[in-house]
N, C-alpha and C positions, 0 to 999 in steps of 0.2 A: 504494500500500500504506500501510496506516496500523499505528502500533504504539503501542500507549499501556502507560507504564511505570506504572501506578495500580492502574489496573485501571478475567445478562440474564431475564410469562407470554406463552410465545407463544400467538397464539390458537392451544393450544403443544403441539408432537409431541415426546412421549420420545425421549430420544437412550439409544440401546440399541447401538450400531455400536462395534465397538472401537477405541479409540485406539492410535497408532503403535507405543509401547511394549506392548501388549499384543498387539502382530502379531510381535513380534521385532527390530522397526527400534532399531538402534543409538544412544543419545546421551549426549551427555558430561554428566556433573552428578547432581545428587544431587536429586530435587522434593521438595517438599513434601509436604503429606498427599492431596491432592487433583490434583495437576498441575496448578495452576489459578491464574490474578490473585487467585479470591479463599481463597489459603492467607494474602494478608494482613488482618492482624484489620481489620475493617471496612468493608473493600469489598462493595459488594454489585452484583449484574449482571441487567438483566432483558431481555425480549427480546419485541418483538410481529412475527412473521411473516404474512406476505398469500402465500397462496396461491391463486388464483382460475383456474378454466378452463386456456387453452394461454397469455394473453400478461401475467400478471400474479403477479409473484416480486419481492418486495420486501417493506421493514417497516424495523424502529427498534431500536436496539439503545441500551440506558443503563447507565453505568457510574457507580456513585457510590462517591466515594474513602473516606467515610468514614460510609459511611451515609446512610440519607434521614431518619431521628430526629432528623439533627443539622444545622445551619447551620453548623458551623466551617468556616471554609477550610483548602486544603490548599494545602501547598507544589508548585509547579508550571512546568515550564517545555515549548516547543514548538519544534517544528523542520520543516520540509515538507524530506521528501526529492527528489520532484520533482513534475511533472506541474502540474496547475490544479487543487491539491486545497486546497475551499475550508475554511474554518476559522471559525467567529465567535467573537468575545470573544479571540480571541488579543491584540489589543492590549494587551488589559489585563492578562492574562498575564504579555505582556512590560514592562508597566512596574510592576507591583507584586510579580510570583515569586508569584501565587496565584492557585489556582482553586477561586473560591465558585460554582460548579454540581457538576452532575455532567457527563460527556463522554457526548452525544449525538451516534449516528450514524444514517445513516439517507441515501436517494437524491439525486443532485445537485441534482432540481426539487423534493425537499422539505423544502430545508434551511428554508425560512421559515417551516413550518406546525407545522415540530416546534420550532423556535423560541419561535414565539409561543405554544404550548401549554403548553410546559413554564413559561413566565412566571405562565399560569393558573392551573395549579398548582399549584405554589408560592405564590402569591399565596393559593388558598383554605386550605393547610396554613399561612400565616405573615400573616392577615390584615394584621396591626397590623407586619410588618416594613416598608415605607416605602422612600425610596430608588429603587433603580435597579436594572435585572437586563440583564445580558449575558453569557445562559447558552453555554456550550460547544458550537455546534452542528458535525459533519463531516461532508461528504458523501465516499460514491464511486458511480461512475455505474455503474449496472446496466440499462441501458439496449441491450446487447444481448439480455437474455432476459424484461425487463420493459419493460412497456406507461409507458416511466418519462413519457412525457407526458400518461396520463390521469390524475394526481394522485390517487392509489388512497390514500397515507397523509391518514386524518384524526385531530383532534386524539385523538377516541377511541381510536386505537390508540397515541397517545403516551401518552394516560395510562395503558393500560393497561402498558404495559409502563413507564413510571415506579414505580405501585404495585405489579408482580410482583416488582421487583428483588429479590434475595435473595442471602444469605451461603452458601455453599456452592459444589456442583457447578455448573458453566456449561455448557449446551446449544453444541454446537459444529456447523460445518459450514452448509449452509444454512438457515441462521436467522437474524430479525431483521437486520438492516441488512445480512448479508451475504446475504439467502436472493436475490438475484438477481447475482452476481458473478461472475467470468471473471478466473482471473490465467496468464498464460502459455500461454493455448488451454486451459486446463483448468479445471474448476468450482473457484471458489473459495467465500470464505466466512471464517468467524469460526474462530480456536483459541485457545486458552490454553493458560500452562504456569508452571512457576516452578521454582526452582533457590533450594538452598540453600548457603550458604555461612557457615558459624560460627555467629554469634548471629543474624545477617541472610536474609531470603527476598526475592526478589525476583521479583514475578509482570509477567507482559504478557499482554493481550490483543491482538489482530491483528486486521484486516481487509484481505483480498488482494482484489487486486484488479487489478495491473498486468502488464505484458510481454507479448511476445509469444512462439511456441513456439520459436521460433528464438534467441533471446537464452537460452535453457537452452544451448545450444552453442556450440562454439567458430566454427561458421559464423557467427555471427550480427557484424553490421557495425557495430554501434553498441555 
């Protein structure tokens, strides 16, 4: 499971499904305008979804902290709760407190392509910035319901959902980086929310993706 406290076009289906709060389901706190990462000013989220035939569910989900107009960095820190869930640029992360990308997710075999794409673009938006780039990339493996070893993400779907990112509502469920996920025997996928508290909001995006159905109970051994 991934949770990013920051804060997605798909080749992109409306999300028209009502969210949990608007079935009745109970939660604690007060949201924002939006229920969303991006109720903070500047975040913005895009998302390119693959949906193809019976064995291909997958895509790319990008989160930028404070915009794609802007190069500033943002203050940042990482943490892996468990599993072999890979991470790039965390070093730097951890030795400087900041993250100059934005956080890309996207399938475990294609953490590389969405790498080195997002380099490219960038590079044609900041010709003359120079230097060195080790952007944010995460995987989680969706390799139960997608074909994740035909290598289906290319750069093209990175850039597109780099350039879709946008301020507002977030497409939720399966889409982008989560549209082939499985968390606890059950379909997962992407959600957002936020919560306020006095002058502060605080949004996260997710990406589920772990456990099995038995670890929801008390049967479970581990």
């Amino acid at each position: 499971m991934r949770l990013a406290i920051l804060a997605v076009p798909l080749i992109m289906l409306a999300q028209d499904k009502p969210r949990a709060r608007d079935l009745g389901v109970p939660f604690d706190g007060t949201p924002g305008l939006l229920n969303a990462i991006t109720d903070i000013a500047g975040i913005e989220v895009g998302h390119t979804t693959l949906i193809d035939g019976p064995n291909i569910r997958t895509g790319v989900t990008v989160v930028f902290p404070r915009g794609k107009s802007t190069t500033d960095s943002a203050f940042a820190g990482w943490y892996s709760q468990n599993g072999n869930g890979e991470m790039t640029g965390t070093t730097w992360i951890e030795e400087s407190g900041f993250l100059d990308s934005p956080v890309l997710i996207t399938n475990t075999h294609s953490v590389g392509v969405v790498r080195d794409s997002y380099i490219q673009w960038n590079l044609k938006k900041h010709p003359d910035m120079g230097g060195w780039e080790l952007p944010v990339v995460a995987e989680t493996f969706d390799g139960f319901l997608n074909d994740i070893n035909g290598f289906h993400v290319k750069p093209e779907h990175v850039f597109a959902a780099l350039d879709g990112a946008r301020p507002g509502r977030v497409a939720e469920g399966g889409v982008g980086g989560g549209t082939g996920m499985v968390c606890y025997g059950f379909k997962g996928g992407i959600g957002t929310a936020s919560r306020k508290a006095g002058d502060y909001t605080v949004g996260v995006l997710v990406q589920c993706n772990c456990g099995r159905r038995d670890q929801l109970t008390n049967r479970s051994r581990r």
